[in-house]
C-alpha positions as CSV (number, residue, x, y, z in Angstrom):
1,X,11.0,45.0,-14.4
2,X,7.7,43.2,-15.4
3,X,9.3,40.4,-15.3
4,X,11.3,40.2,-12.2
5,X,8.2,41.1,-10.3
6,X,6.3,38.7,-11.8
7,X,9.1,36.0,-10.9
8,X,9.7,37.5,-7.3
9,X,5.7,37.3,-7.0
10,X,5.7,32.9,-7.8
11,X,8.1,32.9,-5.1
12,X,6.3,34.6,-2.5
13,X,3.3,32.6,-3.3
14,X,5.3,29.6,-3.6
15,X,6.5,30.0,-0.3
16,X,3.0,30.7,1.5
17,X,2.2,27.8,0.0
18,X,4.8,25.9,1.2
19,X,4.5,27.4,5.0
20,X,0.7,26.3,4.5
21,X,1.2,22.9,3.6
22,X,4.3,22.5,6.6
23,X,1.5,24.0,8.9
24,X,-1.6,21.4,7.9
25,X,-1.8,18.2,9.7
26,X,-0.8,14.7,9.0
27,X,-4.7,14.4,8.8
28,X,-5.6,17.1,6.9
29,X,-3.0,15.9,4.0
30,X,-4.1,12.7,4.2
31,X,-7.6,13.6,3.0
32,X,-5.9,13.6,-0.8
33,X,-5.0,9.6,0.2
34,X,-8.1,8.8,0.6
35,X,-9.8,10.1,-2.5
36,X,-8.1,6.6,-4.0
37,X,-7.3,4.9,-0.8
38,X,-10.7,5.1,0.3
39,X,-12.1,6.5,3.4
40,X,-10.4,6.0,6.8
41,X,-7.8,3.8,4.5
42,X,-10.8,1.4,3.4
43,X,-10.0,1.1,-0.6
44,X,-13.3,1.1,-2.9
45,X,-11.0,1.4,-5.8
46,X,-10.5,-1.3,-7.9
47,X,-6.7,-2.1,-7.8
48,X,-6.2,0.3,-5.3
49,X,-4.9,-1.0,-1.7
50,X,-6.5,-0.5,1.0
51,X,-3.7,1.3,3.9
52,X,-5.5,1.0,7.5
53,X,-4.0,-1.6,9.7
54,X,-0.7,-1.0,7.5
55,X,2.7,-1.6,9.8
56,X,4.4,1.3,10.0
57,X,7.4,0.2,8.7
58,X,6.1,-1.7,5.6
59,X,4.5,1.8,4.7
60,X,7.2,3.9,5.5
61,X,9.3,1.7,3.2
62,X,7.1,2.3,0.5
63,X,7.1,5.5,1.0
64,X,10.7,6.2,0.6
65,X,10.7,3.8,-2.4
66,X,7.9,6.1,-4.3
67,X,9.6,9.0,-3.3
68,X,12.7,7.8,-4.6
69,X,10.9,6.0,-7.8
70,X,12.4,2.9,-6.4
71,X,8.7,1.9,-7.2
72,X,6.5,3.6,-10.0
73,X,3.1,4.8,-10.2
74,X,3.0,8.3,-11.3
75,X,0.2,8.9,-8.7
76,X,2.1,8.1,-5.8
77,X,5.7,9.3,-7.0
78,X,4.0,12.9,-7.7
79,X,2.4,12.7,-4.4
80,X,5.2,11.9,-2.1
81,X,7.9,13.8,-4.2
82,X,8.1,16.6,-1.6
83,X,7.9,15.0,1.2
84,X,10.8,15.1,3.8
85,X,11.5,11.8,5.7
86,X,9.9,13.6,8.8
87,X,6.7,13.6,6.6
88,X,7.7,10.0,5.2
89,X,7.5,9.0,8.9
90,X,4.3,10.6,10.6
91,X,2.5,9.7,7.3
92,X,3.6,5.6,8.0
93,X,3.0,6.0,12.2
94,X,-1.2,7.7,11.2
95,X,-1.1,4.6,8.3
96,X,-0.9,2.0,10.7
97,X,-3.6,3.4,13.2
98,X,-6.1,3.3,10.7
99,X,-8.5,0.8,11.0
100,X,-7.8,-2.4,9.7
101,X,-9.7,-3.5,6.8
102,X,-12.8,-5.6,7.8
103,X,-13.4,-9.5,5.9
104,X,-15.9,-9.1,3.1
105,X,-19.9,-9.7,5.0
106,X,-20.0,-13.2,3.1
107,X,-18.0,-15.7,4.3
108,X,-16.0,-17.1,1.5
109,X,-16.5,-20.8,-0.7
110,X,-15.5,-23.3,1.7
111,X,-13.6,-25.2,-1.1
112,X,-11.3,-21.7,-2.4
113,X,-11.1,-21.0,1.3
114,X,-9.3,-24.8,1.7
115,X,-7.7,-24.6,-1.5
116,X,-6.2,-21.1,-0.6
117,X,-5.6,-22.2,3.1
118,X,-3.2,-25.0,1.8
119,X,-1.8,-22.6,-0.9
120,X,-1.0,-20.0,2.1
121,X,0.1,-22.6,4.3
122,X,2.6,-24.4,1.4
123,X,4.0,-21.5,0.2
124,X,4.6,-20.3,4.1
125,X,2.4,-16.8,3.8
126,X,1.5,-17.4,6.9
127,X,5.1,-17.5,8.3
128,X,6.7,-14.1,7.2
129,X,3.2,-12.0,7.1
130,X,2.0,-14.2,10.6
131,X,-0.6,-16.8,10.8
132,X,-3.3,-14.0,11.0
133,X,-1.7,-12.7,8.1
134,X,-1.7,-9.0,9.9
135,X,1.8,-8.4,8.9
136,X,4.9,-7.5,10.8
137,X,7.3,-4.4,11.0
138,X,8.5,-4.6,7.2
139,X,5.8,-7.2,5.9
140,X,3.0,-6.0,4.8
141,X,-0.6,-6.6,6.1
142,X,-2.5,-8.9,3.7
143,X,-5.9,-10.2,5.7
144,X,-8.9,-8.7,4.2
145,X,-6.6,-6.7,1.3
146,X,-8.8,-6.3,-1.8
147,X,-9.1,-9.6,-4.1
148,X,-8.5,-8.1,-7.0
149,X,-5.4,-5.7,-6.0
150,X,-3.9,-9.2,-4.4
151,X,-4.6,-11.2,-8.0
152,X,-3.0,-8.4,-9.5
153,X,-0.1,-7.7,-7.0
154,X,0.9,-11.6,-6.8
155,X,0.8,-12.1,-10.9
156,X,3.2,-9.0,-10.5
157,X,5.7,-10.6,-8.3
158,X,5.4,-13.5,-10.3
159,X,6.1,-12.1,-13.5
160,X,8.5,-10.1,-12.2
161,X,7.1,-6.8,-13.4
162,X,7.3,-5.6,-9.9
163,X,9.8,-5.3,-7.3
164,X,10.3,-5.2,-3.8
165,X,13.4,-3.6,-1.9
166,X,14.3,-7.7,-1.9
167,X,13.8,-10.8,-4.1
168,X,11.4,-12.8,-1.3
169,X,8.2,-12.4,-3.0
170,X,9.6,-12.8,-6.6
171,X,11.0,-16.1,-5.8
172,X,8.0,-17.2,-3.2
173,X,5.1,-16.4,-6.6
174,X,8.1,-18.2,-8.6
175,X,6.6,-21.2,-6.8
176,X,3.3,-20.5,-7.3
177,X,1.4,-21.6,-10.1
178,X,-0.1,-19.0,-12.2
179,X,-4.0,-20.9,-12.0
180,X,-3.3,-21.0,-8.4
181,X,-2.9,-17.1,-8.0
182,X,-7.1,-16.3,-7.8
183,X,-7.4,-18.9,-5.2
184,X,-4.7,-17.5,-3.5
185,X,-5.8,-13.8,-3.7
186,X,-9.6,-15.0,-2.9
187,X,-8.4,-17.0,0.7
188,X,-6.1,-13.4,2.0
189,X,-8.9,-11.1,1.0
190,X,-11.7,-12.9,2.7
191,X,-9.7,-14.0,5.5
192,X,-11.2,-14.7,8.9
């Protein structure tokens, strides 16, 4: 008897729990993104992206593909596991009104900035993510990302270690010179 009520008793709680979290705000959940993501979306994690100014789409892809572990980092998979694609969706519409991240308060080498300028321009970054590099509906952002989550994103791609839901970026860093990457990473993230 002990037993069952101790089960029925987990349930009960589990469902209060539940109700609670249904019943809290896209904002109030989003509080537990920001302990890495940074405040307001604004990472001051190293390696960790910053999300404001995020199209919607691009996020709610990623999303999914955590949710799904079409994409794995334990973090983010455990986070999203629960989350219905209702959620999936209001938590990519409140990413991409976040404010975008802001260009470091220096302005950049001039010679990495022109090196990473002609890197950006030859390898056509500018063409699928726009010339201000703010993204469109399923490319991501990059202006003003953090350097070192770029340097360590695009050494990803090419390498191959990570995967998008297509091949583009795998066979655009296939291009790219490993050397080059830094210069790359340092013209997006200080972007003007």
């Amino acid at each position: 008897m002990r037993k069952t009520t101790t089960i029925v008793a987990a349930l009960v709680l589990a469902s209060f729990a539940g109700s609670a979290r249904a019943a809290e705000t896209v904002v109030q959940r989003a509080v537990t993104c920001f302990a890495c993501h940074g405040e307001h979306g604004q990472s001051e994690m190293e390696n960790t992206p910053s999300l404001g100014g995020q199209q919607a789409p691009y996020a709610l892809i990623q999303l999914f593909m955590f949710r799904e572990k079409l994409r794995t980092f334990d973090p983010m998979n455990e986070m999203v596991k629960s989350f219905t694609d209702d959620d999936l969706q209001k938590f990519s519409d409140f990413i991409a009104k976040l404010p975008k991240p802001q260009p470091p308060a220096e302005a950049g080498d001039p010679a990495r900035m022109q090196k990473g300028l002609a890197l950006a321009q030859q390898h056509r970054c500018n063409s699928c993510h726009n010339a201000d590099l703010s993204g469109k509906e399923n490319v991501p952002r990059l202006a003003n990302q953090r350097e070192d989550y770029l340097n360590k994103t695009l050494a990803e791609y090419k390498d191959n270690s990570r995967h998008g839901y297509d091949g583009t970026m795998a066979d655009v860093m296939g291009e790219v010179p490993k050397e080059q990457i830094a210069d790359l990473a340092y013209y997006i993230s200080h972007y003007r």
